[in-house]
BABA-377917 format. One record per atom (N, C-alpha, C, O): x, y, z; residue number from 1. Coordinates in steps of 0.001 Angstrom, whole numbers. Atoms other than C-alpha are relative to their C-alpha. Layout:
BABA-377917
[[X, Y, Z], NUM]
...
end
This chain:
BABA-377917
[[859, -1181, 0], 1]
[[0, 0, 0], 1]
[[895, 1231, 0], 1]
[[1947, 1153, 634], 1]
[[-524, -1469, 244], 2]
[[1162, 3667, -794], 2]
[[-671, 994, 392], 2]
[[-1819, 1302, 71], 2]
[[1265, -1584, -546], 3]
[[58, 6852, 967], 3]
[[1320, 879, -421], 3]
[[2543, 777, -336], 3]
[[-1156, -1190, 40], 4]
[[1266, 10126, -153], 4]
[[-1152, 1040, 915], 4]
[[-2276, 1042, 1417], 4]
[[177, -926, -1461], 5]
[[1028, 12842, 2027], 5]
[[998, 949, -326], 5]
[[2214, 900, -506], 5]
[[-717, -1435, 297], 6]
[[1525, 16453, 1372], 6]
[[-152, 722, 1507], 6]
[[-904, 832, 2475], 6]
[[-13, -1338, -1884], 7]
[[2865, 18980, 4134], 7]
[[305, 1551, -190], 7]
[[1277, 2074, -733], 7]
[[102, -1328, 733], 8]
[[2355, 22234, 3600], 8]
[[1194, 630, 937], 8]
[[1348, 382, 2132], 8]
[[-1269, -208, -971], 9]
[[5675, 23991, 4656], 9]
[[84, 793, 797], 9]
[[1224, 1150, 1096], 9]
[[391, -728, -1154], 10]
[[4079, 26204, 7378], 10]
[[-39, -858, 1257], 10]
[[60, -623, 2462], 10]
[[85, 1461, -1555], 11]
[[3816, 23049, 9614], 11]
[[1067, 115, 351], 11]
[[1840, 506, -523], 11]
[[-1012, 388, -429], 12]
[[6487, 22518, 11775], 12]
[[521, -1467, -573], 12]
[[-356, -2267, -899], 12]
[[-316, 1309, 373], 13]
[[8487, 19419, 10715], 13]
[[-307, -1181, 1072], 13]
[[-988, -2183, 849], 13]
[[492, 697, -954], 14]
[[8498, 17962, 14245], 14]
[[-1754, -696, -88], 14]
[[-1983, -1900, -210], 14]
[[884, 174, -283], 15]
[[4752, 18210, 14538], 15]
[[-616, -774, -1511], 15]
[[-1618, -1477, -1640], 15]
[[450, 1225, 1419], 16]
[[4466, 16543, 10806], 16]
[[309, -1097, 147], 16]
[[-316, -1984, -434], 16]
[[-399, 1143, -296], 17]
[[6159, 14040, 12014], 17]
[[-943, -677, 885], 17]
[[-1605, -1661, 555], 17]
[[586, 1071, -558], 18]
[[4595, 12967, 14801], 18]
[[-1741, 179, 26], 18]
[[-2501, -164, 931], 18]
[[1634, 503, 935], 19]
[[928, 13206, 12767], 19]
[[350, -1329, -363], 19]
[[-122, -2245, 312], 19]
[[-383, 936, 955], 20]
[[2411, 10686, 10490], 20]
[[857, -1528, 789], 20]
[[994, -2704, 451], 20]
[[-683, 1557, -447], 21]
[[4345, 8389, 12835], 21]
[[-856, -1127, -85], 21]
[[-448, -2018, -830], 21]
[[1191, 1143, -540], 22]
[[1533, 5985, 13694], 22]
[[227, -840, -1386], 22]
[[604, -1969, -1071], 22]
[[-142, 664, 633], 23]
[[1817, 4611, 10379], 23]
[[1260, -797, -810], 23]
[[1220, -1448, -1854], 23]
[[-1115, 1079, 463], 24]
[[5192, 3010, 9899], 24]
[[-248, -1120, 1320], 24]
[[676, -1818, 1737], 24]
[[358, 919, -976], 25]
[[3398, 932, 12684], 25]
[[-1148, -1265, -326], 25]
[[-1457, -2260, 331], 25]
[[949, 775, -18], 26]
[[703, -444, 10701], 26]
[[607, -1151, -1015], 26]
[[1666, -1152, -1643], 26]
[[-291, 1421, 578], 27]
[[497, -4040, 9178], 27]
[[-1165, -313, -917], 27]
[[-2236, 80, -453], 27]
[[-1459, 91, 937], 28]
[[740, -4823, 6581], 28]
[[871, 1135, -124], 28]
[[86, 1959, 343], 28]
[[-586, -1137, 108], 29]
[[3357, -1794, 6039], 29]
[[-594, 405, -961], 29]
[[-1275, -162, -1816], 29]
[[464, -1185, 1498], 30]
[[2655, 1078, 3793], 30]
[[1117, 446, -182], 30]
[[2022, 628, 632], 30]
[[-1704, -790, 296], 31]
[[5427, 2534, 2052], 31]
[[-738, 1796, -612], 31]
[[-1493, 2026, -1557], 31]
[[551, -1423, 76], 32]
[[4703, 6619, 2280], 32]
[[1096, 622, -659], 32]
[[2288, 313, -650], 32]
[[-626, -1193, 557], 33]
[[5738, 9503, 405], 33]
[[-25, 1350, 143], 33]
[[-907, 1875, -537], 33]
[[-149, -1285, -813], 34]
[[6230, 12554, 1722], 34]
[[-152, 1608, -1018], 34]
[[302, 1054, -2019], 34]
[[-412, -986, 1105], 35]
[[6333, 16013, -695], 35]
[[-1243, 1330, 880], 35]
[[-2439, 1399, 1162], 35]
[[22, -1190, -584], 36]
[[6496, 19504, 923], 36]
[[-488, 1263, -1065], 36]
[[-207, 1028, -2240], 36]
[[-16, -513, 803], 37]
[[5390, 22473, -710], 37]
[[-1499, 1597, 495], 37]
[[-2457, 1608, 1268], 37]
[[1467, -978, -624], 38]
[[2842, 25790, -270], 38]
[[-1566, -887, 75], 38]
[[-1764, -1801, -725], 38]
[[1371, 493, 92], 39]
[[-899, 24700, 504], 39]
[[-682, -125, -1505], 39]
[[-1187, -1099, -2063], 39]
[[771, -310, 1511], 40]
[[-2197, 26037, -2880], 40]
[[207, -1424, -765], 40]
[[-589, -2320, -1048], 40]
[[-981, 1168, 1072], 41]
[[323, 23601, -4924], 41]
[[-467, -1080, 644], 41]
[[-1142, -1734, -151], 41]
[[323, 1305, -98], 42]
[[-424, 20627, -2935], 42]
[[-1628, -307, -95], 42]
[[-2155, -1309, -579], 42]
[[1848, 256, 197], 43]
[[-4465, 21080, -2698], 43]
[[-2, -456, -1403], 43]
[[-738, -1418, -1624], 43]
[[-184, 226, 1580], 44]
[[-3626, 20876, -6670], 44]
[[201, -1200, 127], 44]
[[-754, -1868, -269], 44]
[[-36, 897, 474], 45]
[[-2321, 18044, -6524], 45]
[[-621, -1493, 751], 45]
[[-607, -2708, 549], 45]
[[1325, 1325, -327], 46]
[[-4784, 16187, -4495], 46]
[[-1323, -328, -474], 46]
[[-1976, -1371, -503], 46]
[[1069, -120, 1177], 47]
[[-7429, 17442, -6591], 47]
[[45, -797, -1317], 47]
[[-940, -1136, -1974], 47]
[[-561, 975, 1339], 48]
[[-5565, 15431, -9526], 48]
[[407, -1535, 581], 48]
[[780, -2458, -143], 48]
[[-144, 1102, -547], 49]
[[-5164, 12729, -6974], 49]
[[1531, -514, -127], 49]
[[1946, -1634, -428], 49]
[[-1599, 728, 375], 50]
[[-1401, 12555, -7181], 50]
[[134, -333, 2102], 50]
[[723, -1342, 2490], 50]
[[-106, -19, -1121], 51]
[[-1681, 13070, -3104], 51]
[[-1768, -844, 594], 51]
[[-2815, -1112, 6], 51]
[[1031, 1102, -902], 52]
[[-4033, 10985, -325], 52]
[[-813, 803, 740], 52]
[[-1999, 681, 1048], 52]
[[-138, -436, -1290], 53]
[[-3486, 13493, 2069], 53]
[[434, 1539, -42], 53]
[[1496, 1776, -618], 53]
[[-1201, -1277, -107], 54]
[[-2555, 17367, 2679], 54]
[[-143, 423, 1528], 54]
[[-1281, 474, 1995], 54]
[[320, 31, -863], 55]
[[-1689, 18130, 6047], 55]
[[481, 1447, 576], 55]
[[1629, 1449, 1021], 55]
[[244, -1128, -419], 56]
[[-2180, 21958, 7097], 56]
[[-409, 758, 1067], 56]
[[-1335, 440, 1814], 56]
[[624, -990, -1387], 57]
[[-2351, 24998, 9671], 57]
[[-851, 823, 249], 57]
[[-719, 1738, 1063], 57]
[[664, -497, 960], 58]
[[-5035, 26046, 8155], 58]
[[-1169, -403, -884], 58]
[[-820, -808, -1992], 58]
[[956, 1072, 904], 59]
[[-8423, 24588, 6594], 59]
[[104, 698, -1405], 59]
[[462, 1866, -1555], 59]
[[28, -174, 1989], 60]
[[-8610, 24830, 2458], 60]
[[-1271, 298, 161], 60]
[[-2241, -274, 659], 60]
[[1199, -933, 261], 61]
[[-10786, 27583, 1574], 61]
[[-1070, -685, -801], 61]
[[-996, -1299, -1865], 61]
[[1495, 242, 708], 62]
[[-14312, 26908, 812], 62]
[[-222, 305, -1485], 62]
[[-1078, -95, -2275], 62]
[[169, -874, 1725], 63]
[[-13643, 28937, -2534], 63]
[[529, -693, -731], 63]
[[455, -247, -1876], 63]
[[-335, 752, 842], 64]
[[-12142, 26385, -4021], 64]
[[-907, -987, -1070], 64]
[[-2044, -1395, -836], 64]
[[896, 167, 1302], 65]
[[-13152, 24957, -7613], 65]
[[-204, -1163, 426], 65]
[[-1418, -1297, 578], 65]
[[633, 875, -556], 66]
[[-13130, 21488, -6203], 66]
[[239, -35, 1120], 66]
[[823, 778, 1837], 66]
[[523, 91, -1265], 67]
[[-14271, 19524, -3413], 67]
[[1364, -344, 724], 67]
[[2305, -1065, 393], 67]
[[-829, 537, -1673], 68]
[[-12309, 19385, 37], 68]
[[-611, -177, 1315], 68]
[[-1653, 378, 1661], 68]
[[794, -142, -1180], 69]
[[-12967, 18492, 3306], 69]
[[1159, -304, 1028], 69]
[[2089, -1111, 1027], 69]
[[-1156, -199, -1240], 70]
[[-11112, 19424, 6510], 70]
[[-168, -1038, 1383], 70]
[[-1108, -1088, 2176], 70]
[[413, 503, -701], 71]
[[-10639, 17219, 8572], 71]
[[884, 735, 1448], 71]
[[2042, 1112, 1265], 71]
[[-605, -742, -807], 72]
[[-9776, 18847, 12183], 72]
[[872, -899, 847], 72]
[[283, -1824, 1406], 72]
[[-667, 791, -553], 73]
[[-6788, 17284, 13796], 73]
[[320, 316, 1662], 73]
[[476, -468, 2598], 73]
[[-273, -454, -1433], 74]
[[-6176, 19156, 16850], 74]
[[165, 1271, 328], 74]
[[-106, 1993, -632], 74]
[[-630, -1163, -210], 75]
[[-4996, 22278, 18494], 75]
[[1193, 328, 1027], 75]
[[1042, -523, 1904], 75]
[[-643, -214, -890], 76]
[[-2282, 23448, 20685], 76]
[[746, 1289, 178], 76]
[[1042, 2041, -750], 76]
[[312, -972, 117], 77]
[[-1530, 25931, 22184], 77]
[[2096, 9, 255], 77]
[[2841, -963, 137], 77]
[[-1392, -542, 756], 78]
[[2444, 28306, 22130], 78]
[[751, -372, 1421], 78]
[[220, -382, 2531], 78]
[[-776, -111, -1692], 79]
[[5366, 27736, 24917], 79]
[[998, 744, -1192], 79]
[[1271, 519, -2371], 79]
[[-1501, -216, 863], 80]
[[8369, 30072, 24255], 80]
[[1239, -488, 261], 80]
[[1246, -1157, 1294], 80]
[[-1094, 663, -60], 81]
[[11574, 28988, 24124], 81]
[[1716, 1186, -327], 81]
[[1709, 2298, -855], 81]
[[-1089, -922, 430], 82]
[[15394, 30469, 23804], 82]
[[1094, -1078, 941], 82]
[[875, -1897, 1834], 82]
[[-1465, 190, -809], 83]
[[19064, 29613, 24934], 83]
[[-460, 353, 1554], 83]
[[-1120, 1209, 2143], 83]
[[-230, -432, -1993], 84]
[[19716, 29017, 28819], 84]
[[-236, 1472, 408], 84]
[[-1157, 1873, 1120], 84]
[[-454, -1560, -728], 85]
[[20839, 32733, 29433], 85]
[[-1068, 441, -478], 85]
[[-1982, 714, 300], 85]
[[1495, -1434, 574], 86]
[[18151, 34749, 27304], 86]
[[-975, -731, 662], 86]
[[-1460, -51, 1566], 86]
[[1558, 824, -707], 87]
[[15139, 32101, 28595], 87]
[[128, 714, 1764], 87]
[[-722, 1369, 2367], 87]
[[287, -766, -1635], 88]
[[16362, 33148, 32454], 88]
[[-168, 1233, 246], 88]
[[-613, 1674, 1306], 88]
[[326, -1437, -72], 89]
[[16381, 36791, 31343], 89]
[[-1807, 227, -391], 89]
[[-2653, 924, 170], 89]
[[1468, -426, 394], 90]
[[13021, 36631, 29501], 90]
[[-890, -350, 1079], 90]
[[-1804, 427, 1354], 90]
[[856, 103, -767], 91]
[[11466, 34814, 32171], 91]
[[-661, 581, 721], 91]
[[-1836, 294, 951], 91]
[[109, -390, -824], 92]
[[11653, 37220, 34490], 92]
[[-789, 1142, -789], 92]
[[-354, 1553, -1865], 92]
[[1247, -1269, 601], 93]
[[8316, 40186, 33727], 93]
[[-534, -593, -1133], 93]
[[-1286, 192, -1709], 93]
[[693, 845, 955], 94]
[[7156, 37970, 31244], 94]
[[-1718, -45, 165], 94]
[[-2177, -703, 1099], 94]
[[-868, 44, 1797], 95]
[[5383, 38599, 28678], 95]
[[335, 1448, -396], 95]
[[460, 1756, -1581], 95]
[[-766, -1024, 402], 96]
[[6645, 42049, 28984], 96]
[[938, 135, -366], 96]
[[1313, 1012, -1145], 96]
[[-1543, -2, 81], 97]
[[9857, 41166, 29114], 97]
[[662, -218, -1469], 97]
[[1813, -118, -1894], 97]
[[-313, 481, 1765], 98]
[[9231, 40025, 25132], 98]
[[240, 1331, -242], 98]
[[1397, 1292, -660], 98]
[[245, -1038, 707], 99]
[[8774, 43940, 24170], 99]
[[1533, 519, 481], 99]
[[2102, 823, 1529], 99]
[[-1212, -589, 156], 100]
[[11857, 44943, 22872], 100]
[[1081, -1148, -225], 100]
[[2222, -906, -617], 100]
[[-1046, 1128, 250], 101]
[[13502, 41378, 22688], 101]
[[236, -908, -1036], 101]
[[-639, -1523, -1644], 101]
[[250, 972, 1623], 102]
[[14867, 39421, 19817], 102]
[[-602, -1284, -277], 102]
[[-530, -2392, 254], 102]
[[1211, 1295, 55], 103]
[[12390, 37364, 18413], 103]
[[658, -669, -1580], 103]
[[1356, -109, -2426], 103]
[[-450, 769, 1485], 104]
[[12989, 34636, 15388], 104]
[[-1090, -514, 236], 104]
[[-1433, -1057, 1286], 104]
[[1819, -475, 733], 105]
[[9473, 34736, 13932], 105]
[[-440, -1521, -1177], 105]
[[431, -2286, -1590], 105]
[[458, 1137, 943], 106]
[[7499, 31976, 11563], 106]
[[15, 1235, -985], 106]
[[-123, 2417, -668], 106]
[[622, -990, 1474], 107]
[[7050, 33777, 8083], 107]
[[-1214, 1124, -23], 107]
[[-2166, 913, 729], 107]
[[1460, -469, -164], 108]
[[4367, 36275, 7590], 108]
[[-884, -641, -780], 108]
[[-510, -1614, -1436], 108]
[[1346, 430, 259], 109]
[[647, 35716, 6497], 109]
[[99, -1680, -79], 109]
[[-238, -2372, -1040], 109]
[[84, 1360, 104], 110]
[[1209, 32225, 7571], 110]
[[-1256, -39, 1927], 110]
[[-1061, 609, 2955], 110]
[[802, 402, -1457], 111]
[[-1564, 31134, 10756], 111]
[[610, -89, 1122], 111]
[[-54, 144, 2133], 111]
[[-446, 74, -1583], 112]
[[698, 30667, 13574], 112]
[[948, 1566, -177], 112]
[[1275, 2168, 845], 112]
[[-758, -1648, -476], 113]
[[2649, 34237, 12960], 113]
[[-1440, 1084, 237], 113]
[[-1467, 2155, 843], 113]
[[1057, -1275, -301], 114]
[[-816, 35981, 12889], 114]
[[-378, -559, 1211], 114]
[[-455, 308, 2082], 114]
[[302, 408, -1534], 115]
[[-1743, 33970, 15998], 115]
[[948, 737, 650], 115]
[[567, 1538, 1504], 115]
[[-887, -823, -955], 116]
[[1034, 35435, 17409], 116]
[[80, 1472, 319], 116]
[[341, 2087, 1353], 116]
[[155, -1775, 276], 117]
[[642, 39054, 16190], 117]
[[-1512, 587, 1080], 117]
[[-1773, 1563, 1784], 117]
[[1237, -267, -635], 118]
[[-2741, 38722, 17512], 118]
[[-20, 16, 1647], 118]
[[-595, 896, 2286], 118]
[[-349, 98, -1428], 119]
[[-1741, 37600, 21146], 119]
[[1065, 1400, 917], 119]
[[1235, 1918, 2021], 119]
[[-1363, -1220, -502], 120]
[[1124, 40262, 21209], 120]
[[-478, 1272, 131], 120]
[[70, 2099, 859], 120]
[[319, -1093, 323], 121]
[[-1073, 42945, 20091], 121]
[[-861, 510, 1017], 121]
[[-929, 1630, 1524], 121]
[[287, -427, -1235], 122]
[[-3150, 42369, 22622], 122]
[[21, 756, 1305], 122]
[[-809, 1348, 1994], 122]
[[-560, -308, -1237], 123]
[[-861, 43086, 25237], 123]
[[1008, 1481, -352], 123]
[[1740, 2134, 392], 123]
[[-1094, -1124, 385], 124]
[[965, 45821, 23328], 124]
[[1231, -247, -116], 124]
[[1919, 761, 42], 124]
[[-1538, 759, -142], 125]
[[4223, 44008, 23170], 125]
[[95, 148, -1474], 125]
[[-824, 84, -2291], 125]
[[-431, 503, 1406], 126]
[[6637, 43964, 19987], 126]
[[1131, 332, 459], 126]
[[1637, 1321, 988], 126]
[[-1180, 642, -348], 127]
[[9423, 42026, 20307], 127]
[[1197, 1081, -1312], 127]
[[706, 2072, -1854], 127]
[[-920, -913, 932], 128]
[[12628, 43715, 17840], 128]
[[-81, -1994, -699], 128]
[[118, -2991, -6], 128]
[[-535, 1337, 930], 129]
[[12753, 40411, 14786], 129]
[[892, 76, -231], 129]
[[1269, 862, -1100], 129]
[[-1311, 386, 1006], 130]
[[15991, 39086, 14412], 130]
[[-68, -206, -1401], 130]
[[605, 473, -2177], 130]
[[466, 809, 738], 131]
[[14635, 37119, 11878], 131]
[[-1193, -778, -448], 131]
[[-1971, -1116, 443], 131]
[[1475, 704, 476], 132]
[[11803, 35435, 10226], 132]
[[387, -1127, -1237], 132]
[[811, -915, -2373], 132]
[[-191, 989, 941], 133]
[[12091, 32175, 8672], 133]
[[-1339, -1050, -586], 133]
[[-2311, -1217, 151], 133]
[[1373, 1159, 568], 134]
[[9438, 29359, 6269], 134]
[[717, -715, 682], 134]
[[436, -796, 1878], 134]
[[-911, 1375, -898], 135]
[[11935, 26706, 7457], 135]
[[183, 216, 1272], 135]
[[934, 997, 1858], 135]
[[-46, -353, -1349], 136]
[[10975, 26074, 10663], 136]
[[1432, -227, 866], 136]
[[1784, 275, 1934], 136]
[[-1228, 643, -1095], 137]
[[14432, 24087, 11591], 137]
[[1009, 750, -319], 137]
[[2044, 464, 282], 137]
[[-261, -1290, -97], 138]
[[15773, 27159, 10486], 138]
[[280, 880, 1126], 138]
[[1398, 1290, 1437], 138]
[[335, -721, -1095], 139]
[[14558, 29033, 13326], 139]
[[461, -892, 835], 139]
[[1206, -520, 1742], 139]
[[-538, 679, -1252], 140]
[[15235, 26222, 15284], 140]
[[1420, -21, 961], 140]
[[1767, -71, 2141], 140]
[[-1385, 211, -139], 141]
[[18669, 26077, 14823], 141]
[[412, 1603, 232], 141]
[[1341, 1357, 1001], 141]
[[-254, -1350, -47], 142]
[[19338, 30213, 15029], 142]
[[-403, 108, 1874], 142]
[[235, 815, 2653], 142]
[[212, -391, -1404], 143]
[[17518, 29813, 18701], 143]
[[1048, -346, 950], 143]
[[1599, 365, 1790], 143]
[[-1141, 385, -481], 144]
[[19931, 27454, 19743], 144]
[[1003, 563, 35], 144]
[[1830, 241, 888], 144]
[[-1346, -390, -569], 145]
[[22584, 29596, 19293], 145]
[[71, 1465, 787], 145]
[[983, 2289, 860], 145]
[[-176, -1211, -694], 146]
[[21113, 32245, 21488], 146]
[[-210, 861, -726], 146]
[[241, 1904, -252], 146]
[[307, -1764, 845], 147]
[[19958, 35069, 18616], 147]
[[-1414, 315, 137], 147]
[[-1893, 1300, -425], 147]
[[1624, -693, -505], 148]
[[16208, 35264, 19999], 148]
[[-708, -1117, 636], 148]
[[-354, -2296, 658], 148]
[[1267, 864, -795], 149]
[[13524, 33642, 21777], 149]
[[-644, -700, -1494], 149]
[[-236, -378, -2610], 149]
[[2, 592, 983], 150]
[[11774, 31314, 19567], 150]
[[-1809, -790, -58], 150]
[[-1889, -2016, -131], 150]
[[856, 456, -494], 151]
[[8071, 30763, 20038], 151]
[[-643, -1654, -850], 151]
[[-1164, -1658, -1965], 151]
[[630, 1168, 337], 152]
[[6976, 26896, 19568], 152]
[[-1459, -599, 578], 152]
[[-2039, -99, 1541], 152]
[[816, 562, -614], 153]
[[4092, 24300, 19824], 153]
[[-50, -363, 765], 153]
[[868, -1182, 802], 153]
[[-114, 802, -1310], 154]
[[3469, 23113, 23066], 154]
[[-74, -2218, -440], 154]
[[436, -3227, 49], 154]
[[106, 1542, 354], 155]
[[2478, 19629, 21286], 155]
[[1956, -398, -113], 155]
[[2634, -1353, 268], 155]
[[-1992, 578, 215], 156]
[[6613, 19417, 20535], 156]
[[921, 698, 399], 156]
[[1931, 889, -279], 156]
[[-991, -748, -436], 157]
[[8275, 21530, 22925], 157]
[[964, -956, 651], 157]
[[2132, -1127, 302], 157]
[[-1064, 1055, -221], 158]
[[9672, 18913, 24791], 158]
[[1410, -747, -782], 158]
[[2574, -760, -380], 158]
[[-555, 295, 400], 159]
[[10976, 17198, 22195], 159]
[[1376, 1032, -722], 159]
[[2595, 871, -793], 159]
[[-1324, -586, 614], 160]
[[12554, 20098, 20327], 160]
[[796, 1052, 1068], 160]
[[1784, 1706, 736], 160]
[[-1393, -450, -717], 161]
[[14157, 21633, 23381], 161]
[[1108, -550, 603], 161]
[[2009, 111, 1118], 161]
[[-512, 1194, -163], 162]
[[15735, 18939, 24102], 162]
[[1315, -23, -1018], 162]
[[2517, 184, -849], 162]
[[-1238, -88, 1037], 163]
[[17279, 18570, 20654], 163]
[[663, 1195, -279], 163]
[[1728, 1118, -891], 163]
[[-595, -965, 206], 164]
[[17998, 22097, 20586], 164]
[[1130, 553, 1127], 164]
[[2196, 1162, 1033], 164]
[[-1277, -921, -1173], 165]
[[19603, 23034, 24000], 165]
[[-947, 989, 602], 165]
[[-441, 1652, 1507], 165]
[[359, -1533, -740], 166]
[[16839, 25863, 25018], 166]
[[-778, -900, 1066], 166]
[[-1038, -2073, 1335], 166]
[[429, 193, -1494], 167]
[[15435, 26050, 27997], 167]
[[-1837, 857, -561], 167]
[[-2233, 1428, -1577], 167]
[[1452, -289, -95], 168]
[[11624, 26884, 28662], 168]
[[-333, 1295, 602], 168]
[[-63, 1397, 1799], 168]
[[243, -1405, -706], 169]
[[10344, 30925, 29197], 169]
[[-881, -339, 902], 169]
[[-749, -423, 2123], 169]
[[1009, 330, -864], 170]
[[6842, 29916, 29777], 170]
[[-1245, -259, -1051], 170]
[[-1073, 312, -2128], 170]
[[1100, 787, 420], 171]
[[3689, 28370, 28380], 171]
[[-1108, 956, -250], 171]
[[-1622, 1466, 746], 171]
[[1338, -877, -125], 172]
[[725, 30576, 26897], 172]
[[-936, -802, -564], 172]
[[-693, -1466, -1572], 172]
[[837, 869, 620], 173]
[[-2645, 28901, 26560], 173]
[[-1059, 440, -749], 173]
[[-2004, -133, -1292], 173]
[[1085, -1349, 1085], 174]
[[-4269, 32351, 24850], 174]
[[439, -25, -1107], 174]
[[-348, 447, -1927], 174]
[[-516, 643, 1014], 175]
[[-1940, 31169, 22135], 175]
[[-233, -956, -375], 175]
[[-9, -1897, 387], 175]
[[650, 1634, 468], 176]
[[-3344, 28306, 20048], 176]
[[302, 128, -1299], 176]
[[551, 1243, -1755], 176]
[[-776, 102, 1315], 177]
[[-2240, 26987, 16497], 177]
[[-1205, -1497, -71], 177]
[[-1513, -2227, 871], 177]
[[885, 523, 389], 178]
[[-4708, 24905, 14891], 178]
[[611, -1173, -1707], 178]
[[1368, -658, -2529], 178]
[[-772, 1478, 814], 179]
[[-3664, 21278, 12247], 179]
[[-1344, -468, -370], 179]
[[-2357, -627, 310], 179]
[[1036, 660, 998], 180]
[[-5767, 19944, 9462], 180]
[[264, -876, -643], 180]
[[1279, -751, -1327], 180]
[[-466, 1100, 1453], 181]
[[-5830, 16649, 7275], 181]
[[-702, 523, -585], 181]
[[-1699, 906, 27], 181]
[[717, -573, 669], 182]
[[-7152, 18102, 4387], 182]
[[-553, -1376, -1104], 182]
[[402, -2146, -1003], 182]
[[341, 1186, 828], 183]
[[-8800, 15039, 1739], 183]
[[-988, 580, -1112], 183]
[[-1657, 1613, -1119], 183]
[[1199, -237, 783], 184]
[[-10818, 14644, -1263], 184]
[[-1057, -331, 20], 184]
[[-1974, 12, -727], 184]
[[1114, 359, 224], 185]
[[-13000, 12760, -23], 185]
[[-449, 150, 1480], 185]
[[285, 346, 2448], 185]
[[595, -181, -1870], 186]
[[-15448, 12956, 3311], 186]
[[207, -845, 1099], 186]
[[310, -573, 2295], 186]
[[-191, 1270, -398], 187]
[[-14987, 9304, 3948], 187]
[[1579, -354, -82], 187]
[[2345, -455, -1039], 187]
[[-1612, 379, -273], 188]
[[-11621, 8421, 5573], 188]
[[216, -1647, -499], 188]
[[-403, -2474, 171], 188]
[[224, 972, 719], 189]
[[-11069, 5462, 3599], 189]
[[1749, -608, -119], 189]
[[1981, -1815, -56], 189]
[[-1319, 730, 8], 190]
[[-7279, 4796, 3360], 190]
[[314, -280, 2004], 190]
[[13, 287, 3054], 190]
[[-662, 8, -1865], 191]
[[-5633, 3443, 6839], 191]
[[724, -36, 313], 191]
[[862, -845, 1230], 191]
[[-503, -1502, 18], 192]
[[-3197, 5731, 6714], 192]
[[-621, 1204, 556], 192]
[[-177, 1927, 1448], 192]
[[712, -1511, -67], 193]
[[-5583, 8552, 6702], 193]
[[-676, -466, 1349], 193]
[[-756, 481, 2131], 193]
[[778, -41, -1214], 194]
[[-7537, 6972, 9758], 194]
[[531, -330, 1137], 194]
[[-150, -276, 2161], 194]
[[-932, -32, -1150], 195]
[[-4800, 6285, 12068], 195]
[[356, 631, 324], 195]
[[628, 583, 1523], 195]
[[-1014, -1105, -516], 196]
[[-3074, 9299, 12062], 196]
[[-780, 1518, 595], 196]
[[-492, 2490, 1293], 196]
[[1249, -836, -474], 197]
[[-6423, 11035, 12229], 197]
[[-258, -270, 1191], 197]
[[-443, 728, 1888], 197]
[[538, 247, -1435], 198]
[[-7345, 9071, 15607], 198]
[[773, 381, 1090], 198]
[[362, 687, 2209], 198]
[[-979, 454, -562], 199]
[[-3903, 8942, 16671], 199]
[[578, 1689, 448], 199]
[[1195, 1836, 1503], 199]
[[17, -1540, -103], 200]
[[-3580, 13185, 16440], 200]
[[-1255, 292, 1360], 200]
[[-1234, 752, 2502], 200]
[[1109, -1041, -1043], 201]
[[-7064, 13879, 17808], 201]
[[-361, -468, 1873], 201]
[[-844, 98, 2854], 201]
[[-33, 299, -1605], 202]
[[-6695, 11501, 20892], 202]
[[1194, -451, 956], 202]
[[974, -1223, 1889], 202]
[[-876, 31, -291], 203]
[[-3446, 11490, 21896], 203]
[[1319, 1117, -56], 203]
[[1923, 1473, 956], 203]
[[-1290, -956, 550], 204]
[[-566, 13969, 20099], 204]
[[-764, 1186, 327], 204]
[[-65, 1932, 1013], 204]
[[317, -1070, -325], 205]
[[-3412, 16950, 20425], 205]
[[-724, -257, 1187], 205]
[[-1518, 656, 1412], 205]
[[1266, 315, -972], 206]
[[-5430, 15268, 23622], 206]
[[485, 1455, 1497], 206]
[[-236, 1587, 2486], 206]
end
């Protein structure tokens, strides 16, 4: 069996990953294919059926010429993150302590940087951007070496501070980031598509 599976490159990689783990578990095996790329381009090519699967931060607009259907995978909400030294400085007056501090940013008009804009704006805070990267392991790797705070999912903070070296500011739960399987059809029908669906909404986002 073959599943392809598009990831739209606003996702974190981590958190694509562990959507998708569950199925190098099933039996018989499936042999998957992976292919990254903007939302637009891959909705295309599930519409032509070259893909199974598109998996987004973001549901596929209603305005589209054909049919989609979102399926909702989870939500979670932001922890920030940074190097040892800056994380024990930011901690402290937090989340004031962001305004004025270097931030390494997701891309703009992507869903989790306007989530963020939106939370910040709130409070009147704006951080100074080092940087703003699409590639999230990008950012990942720039936090690690201490050039800004670095705001992640709580679903994979663990894991990626861990691999990175930062330490933990603090956890916001007014921050939320929202994950879609997107399909052509209504009926989850590959099993692939219904494992990773169960395996997200009651466990990885529970």
């Amino acid at each position: 069996i073959r599943f392809h599976v598009g990831v739209a490159d606003s996702v974190p990689k981590l958190i694509a990953y562990e959507i998708i783990r569950p199925v190098f578990k099933l039996r018989p095996s499936v042999e998957m294919v992976c292919r990254e790329g903007k939302v637009d381009a891959l909705l295309g090519q599930l519409a032509a059926q070259r893909l199974d699967i598109v998996l987004a931060d973001e549901p596929a607009s209603s305005g589209l010429k054909f049919k989609t259907f979102n399926h909702p995978l989870g939500t979670s909400d932001v922890t920030f993150c940074a190097a040892p030294q800056l994380a024990a400085k930011l901690r402290r007056g937090f989340p004031h302590s962001l305004h004025g501090a270097p931030a390494l940013l997701p891309a703009e008009n992507t869903a989790f940087r306007m989530a963020l804009e939106t939370w910040l704006d709130s409070l009147g805070i704006r951080p100074r951007p080092v940087a703003e990267f699409e590639d999230t392991a990008l950012r990942h790797h720039a936090a690690g070496d201490g050039l800004g705070f670095v705001p992640i999912h709580t679903a994979i903070v663990k894991r990626a501070a861990s691999q990175n070296g930062w330490k933990v500011i603090v956890r916001v739960s007014q921050c939320t980031g929202q994950f879609y399987a997107i399909t052509a059809e209504r009926k989850l029908k590959h099993p692939a598509t219904r494992v990773i669906t169960e395996h997200a909404q009651l466990r990885l986002f529970a």
